[in-house]
VOLODO-212148 format. One record per residue: y, z, x of N, C-alpha, C in turn. Coordinates in steps of 0.1 Angstrom, whole numbers, padded with zeros to 4 digits, always signed. Layout:
<nodes>
YZXYZXYZX;...
</nodes>
This chain:
<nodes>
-0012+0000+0008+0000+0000+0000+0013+0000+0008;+0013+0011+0018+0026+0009+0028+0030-0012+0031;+0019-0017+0038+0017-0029+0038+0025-0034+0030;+0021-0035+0016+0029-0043+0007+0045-0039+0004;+0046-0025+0006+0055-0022+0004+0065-0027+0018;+0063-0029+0026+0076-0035+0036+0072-0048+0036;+0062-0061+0031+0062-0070+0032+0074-0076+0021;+0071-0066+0009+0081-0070-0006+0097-0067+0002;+0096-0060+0011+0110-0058+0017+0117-0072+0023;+0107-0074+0033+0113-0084+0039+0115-0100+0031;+0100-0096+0018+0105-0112+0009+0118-0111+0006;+0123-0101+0001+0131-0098-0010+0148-0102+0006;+0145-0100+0012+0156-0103+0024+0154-0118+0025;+0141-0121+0028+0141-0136+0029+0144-0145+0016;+0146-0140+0005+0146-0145-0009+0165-0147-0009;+0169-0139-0005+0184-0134-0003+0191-0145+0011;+0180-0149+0017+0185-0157+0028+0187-0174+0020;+0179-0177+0012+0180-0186+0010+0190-0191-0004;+0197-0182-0007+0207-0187-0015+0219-0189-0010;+0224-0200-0013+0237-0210-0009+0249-0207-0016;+0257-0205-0011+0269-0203-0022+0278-0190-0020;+0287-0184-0028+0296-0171-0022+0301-0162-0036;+0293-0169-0046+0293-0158-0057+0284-0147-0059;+0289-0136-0059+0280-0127-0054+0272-0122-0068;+0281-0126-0084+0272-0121-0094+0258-0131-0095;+0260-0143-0093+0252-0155-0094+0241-0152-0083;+0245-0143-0071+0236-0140-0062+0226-0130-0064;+0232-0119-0072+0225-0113-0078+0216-0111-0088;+0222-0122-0095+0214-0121-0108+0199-0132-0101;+0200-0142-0093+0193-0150-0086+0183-0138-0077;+0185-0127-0070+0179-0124-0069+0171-0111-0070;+0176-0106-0086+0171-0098-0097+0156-0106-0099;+0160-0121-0098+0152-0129-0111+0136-0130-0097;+0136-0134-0085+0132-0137-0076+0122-0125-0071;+0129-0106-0072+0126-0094-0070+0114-0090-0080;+0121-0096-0091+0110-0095-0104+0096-0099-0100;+0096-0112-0098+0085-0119-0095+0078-0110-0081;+0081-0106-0072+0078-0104-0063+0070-0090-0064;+0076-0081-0079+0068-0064-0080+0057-0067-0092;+0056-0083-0096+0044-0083-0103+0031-0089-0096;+0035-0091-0083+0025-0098-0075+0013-0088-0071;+0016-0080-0072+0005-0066-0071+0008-0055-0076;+0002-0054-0089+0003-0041-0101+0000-0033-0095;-0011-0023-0088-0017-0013-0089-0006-0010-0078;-0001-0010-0066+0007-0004-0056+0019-0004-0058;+0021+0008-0059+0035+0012-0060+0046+0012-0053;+0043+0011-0040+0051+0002-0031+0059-0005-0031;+0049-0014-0033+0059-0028-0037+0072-0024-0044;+0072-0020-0054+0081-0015-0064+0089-0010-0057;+0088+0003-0052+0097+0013-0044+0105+0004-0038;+0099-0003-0029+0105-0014-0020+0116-0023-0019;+0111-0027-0032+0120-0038-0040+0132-0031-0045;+0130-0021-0053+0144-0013-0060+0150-0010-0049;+0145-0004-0038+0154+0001-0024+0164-0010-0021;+0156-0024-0018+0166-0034-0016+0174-0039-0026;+0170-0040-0038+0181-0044-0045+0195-0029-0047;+0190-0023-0046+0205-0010-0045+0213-0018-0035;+0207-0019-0022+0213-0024-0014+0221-0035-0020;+0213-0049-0021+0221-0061-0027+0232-0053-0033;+0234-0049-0047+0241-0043-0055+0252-0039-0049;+0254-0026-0042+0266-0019-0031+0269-0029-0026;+0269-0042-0022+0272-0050-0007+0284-0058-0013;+0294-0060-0008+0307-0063-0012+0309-0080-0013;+0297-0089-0008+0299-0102-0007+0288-0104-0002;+0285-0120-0005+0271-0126-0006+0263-0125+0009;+0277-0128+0020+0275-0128+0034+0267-0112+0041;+0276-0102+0034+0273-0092+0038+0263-0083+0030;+0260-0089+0020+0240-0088+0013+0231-0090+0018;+0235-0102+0025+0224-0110+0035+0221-0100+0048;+0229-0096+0054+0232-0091+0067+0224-0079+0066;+0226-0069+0054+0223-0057+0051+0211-0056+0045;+0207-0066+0034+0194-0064+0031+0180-0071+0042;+0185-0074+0059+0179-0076+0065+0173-0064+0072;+0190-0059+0074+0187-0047+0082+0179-0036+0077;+0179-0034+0060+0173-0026+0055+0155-0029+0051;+0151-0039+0053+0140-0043+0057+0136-0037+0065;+0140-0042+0076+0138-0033+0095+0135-0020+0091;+0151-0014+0087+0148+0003+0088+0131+0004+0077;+0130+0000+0068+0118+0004+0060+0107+0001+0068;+0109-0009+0078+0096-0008+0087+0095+0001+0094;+0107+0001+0101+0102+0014+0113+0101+0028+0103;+0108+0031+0096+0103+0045+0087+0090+0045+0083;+0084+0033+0081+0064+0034+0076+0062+0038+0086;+0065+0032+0100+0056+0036+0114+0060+0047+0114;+0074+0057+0115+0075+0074+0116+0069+0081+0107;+0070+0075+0094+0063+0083+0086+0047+0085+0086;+0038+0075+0094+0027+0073+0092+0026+0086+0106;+0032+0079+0119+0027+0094+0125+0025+0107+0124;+0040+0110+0116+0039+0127+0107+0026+0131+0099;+0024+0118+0093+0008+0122+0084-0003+0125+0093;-0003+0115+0100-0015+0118+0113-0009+0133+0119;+0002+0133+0123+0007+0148+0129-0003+0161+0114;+0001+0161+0109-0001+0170+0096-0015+0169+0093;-0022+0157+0102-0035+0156+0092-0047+0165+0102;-0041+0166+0113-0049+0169+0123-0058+0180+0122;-0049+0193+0116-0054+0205+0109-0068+0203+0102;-0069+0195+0096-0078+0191+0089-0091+0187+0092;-0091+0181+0099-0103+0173+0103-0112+0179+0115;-0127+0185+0117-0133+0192+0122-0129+0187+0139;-0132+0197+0148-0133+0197+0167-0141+0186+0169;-0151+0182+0158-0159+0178+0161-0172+0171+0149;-0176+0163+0148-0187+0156+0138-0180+0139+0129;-0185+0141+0118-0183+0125+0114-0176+0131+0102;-0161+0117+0107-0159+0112+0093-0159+0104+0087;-0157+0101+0071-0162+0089+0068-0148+0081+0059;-0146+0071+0061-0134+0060+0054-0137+0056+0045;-0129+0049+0040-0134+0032+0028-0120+0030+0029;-0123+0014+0029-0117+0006+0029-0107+0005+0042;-0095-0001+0041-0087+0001+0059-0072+0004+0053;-0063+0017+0059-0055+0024+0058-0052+0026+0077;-0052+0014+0079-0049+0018+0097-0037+0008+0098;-0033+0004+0110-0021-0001+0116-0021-0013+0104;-0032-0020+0104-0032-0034+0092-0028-0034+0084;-0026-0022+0076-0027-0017+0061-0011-0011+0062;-0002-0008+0071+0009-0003+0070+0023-0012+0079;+0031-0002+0073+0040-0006+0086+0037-0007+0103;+0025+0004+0108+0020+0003+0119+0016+0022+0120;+0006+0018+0129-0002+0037+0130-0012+0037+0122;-0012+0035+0108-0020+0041+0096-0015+0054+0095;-0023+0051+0078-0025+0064+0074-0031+0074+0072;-0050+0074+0068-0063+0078+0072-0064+0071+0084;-0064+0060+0089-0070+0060+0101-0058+0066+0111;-0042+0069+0107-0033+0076+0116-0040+0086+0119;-0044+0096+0108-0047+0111+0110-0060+0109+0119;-0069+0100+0117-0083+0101+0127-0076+0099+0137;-0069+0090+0143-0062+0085+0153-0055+0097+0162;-0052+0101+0152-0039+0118+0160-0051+0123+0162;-0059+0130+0153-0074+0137+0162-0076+0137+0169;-0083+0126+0170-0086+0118+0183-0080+0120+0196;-0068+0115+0194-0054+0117+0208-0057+0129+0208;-0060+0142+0201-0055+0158+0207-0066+0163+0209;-0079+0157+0212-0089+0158+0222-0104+0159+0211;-0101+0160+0197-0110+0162+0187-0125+0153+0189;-0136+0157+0189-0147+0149+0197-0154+0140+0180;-0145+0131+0177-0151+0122+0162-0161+0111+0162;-0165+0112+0151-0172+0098+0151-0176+0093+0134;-0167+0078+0133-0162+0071+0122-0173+0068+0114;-0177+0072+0103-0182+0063+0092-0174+0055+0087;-0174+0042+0086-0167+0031+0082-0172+0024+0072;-0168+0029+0056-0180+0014+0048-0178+0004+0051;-0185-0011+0045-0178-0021+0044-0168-0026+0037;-0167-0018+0027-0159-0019+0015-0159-0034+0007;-0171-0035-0005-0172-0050-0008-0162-0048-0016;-0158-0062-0020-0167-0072-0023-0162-0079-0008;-0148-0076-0007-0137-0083+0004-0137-0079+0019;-0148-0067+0020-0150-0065+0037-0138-0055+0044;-0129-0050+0038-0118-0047+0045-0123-0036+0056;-0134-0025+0051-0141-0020+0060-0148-0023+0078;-0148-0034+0068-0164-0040+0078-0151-0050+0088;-0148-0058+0084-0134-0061+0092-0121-0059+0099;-0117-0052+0092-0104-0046+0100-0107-0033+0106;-0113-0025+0092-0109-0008+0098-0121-0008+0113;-0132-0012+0116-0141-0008+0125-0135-0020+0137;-0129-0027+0132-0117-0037+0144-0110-0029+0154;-0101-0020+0144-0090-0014+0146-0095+0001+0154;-0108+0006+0149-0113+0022+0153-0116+0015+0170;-0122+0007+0168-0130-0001+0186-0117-0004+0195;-0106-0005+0192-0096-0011+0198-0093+0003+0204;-0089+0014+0198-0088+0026+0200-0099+0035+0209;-0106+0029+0207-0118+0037+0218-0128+0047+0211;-0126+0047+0195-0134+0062+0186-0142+0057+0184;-0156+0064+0185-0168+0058+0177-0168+0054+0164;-0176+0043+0163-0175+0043+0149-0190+0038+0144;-0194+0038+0134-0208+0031+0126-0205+0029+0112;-0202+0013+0114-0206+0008+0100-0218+0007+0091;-0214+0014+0079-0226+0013+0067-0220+0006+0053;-0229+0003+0050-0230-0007+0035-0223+0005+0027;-0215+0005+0015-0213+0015+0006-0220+0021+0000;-0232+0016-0005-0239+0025-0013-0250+0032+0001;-0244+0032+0013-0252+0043+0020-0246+0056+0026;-0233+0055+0012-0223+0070+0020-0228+0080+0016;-0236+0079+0007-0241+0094-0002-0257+0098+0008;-0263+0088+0015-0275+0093+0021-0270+0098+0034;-0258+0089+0040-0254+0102+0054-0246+0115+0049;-0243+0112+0039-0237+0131+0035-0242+0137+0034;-0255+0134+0025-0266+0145+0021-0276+0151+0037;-0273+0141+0048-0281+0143+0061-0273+0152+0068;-0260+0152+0064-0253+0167+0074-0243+0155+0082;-0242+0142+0084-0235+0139+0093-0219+0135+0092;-0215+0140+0081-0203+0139+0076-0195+0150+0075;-0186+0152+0080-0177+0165+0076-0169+0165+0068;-0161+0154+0067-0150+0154+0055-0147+0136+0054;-0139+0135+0044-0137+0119+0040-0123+0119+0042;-0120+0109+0044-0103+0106+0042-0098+0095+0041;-0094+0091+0029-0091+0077+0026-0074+0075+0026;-0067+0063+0024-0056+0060+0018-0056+0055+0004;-0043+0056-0002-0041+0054-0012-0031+0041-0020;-0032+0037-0029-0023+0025-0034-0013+0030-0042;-0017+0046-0050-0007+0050-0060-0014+0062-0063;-0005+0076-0063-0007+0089-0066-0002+0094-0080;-0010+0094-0087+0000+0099-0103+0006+0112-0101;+0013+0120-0109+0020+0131-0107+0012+0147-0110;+0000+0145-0115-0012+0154-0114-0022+0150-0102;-0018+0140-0094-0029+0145-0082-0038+0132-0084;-0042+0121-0096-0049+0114-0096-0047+0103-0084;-0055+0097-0079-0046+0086-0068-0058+0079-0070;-0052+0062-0072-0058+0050-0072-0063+0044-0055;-0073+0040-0053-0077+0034-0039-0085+0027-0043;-0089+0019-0031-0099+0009-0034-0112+0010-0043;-0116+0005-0048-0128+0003-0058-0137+0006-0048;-0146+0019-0053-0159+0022-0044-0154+0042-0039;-0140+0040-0039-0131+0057-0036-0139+0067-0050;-0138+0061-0060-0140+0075-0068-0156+0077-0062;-0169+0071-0064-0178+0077-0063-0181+0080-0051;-0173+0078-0042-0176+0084-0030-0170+0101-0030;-0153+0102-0040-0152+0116-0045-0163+0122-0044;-0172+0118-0056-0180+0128-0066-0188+0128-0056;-0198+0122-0045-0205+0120-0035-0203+0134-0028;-0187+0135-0024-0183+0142-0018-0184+0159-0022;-0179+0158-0034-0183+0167-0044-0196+0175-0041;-0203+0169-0045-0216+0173-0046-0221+0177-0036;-0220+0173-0024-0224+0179-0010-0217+0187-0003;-0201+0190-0012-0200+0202-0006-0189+0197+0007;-0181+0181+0002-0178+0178+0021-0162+0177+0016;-0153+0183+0020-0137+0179+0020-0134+0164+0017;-0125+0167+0005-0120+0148+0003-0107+0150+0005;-0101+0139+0016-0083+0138+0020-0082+0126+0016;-0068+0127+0011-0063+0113+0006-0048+0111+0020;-0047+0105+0027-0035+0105+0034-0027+0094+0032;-0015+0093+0025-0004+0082+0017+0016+0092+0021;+0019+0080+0021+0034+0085+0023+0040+0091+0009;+0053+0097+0005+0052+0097-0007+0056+0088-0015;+0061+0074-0006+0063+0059-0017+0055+0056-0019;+0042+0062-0023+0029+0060-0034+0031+0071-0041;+0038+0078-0042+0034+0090-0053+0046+0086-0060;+0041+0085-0072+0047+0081-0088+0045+0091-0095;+0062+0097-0096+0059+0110-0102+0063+0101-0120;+0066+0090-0121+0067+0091-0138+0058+0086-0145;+0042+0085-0138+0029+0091-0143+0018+0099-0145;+0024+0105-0155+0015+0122-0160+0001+0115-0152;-0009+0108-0153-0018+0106-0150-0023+0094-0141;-0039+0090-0137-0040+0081-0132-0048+0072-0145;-0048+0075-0156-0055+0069-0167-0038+0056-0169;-0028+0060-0163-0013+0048-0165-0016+0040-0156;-0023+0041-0145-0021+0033-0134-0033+0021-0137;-0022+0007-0137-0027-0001-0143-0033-0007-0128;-0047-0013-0133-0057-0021-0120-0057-0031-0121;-0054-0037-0106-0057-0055-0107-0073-0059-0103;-0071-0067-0113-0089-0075-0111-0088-0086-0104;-0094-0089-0096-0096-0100-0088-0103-0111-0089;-0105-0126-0086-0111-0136-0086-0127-0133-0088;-0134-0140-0093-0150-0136-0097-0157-0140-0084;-0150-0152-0079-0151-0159-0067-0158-0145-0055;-0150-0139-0056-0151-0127-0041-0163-0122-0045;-0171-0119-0057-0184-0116-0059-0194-0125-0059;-0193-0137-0064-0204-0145-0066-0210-0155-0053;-0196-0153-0045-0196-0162-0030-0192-0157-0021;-0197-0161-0009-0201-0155+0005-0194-0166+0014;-0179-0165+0017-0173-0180+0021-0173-0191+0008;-0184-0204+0012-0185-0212+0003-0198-0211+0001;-0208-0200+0002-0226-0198-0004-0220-0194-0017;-0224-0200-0029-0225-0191-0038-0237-0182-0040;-0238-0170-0042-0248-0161-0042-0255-0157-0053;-0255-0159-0067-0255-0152-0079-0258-0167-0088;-0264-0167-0100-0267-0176-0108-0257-0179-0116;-0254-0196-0116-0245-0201-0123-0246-0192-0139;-0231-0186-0141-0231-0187-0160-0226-0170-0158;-0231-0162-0144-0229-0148-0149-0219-0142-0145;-0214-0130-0160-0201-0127-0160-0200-0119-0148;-0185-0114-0150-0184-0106-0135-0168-0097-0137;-0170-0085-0133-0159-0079-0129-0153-0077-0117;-0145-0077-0114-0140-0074-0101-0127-0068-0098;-0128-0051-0102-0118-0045-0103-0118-0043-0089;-0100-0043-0084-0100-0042-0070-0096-0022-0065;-0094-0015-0078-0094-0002-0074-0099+0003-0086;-0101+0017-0083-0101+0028-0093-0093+0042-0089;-0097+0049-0101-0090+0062-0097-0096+0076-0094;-0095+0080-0084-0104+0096-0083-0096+0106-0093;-0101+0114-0095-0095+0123-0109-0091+0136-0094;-0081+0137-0098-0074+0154-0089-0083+0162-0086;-0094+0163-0094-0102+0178-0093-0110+0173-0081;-0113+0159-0075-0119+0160-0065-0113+0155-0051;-0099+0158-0053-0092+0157-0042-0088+0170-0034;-0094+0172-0021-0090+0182-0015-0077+0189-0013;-0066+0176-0005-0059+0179-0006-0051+0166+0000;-0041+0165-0001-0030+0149+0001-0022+0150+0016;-0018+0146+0019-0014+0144+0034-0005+0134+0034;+0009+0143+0033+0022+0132+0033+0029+0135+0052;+0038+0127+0050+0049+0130+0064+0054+0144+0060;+0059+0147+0048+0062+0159+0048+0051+0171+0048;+0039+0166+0052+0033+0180+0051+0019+0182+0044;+0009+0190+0045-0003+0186+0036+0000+0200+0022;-0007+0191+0008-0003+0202-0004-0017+0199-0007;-0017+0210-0015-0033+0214-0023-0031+0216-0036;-0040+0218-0045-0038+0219-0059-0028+0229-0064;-0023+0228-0073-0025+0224-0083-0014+0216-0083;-0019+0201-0081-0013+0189-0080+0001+0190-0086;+0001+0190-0100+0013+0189-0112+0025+0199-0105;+0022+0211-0098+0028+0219-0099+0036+0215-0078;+0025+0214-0071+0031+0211-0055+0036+0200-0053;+0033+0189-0059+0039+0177-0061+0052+0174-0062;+0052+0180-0074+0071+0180-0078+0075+0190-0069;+0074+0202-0068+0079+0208-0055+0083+0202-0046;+0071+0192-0039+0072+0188-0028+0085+0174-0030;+0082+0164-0038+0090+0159-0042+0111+0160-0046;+0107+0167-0049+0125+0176-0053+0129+0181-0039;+0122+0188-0034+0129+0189-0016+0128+0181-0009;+0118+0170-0013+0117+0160+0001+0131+0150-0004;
</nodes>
């Protein structure tokens, strides 16, 4: 989600670059209309959105078309380099967390790829890591799209942390073997009780988690936490091409005619979230209540 959220930055600057002319309401309303389009391109991350309204404030205040341009460049920039500060604070704060020593386990990729730069579950493994912590990475693959199996165990090797990729449906047999200590994922959107949307395959690895007894971290900035949804039952899910299930490249895999879902997230329900891991700090339940706290001071 960070990801999309500074990419919608910089469209929304490059969208601003390309208007001709020196009326500034005509500029605006041009790229009201352009912004729009840009925060429906991915529903479930909140980001985006955040993103977008940041830059358009900007647009808005800016006294002339020239100096819109100028400023909603620079304000791009700063949103990038603020993901990369903000992502190290989480990793800073997440450290606490995560055992001297044994396995954790991922889904999906929340590392430098997935953000402005650092990550954000893979930040906090990363800071670990750096402060001598002896880890070693369960990485699903995260189907249908691989994000696991591609980027995140890309990104762990680059770094030098062990890592062992497994298929998803084999996170619940290394939990139950002892070799997992805690989970930690990123997030796309945090409702204002604690629910948080992540990739499709996050909730039952929760309840997984649940049941054996192993710590679940969600590590997200707080421009994923949406405090004007009571729940994660509002956070609406994008479904994806049927294509990403039925085909392997250009193999098709599955028999012509059959239906298909391909929801690209879900939502873990609060009660099986340990605890959340912002820049400002890590909070524990009772979500509704630390949340807004945390939110009103930050």
């Amino acid at each position: 989600a960070p990801a999309i959220g500074v990419t919608a930055a910089y469209a929304v600057a490059l969208a601003a670059q390309d208007f001709s002319g020196n009326n500034h309401a005509t500029f605006l309303s041009n790229l009201k209309r352009q912004s729009l389009a840009i925060m429906e391109a991915r529903p479930t991350a909140v980001n985006l959105r955040w993103a977008v309204r940041r830059m358009l404030a900007v647009a808005c205040s800016a006294t002339s078309v020239a100096n819109a341009k100028k400023s909603l460049v620079n304000e791009a920039v700063l949103i990038h380099k603020e993901d990369v500060n903000t992502n190290q604070a989480i990793g800073r704060h997440g450290i606490c967390l995560l055992p001297s020593s044994g396995g954790v386990l991922t889904h999906c990729n929340a590392g430098a790829l997935a953000t402005g730069g650092y990550g954000t579950a893979i930040g906090v493994i990363r800071s670990a890591w750096e402060s001598g912590k002896q880890l070693h990475v369960f990485s699903t693959e995260t189907r249908p799209f691989l994000q696991g199996a591609r980027l995140t165990t890309w990104e762990l090797k680059r770094l030098g942390i062990p890592t062992t990729l497994i298929v998803d449906s084999a996170a619940g047999a290394i939990m139950s073997n002892g070799e997992v200590q805690c989970v930690i994922v990123g997030a796309d959107r945090i409702a204002a009780n604690g629910d948080v949307a992540n990739k499709i395959g996050t909730y039952p690895i929760s309840v997984l988690a649940r049941t054996n007894g192993i710590p679940f971290y969600v590590a997200a900035p707080t421009s994923t936490i949406d405090m004007l949804l009571e729940s994660g039952k509002a956070i609406p899910i994008e479904e994806r091409h049927p294509e990403e299930v039925t085909h392997w490249r250009d193999v098709q895999t599955v028999p012509d005619g059959i239906s298909v879902r391909n929801p690209s997230f879900d939502v873990t329900p609060h009660d099986y979230v340990s605890a959340i891991i912002t820049q400002l700090g890590v909070i524990r339940p009772p979500y509704k209540t630390t949340l807004r706290k945390m939110m009103a001071n930050g």
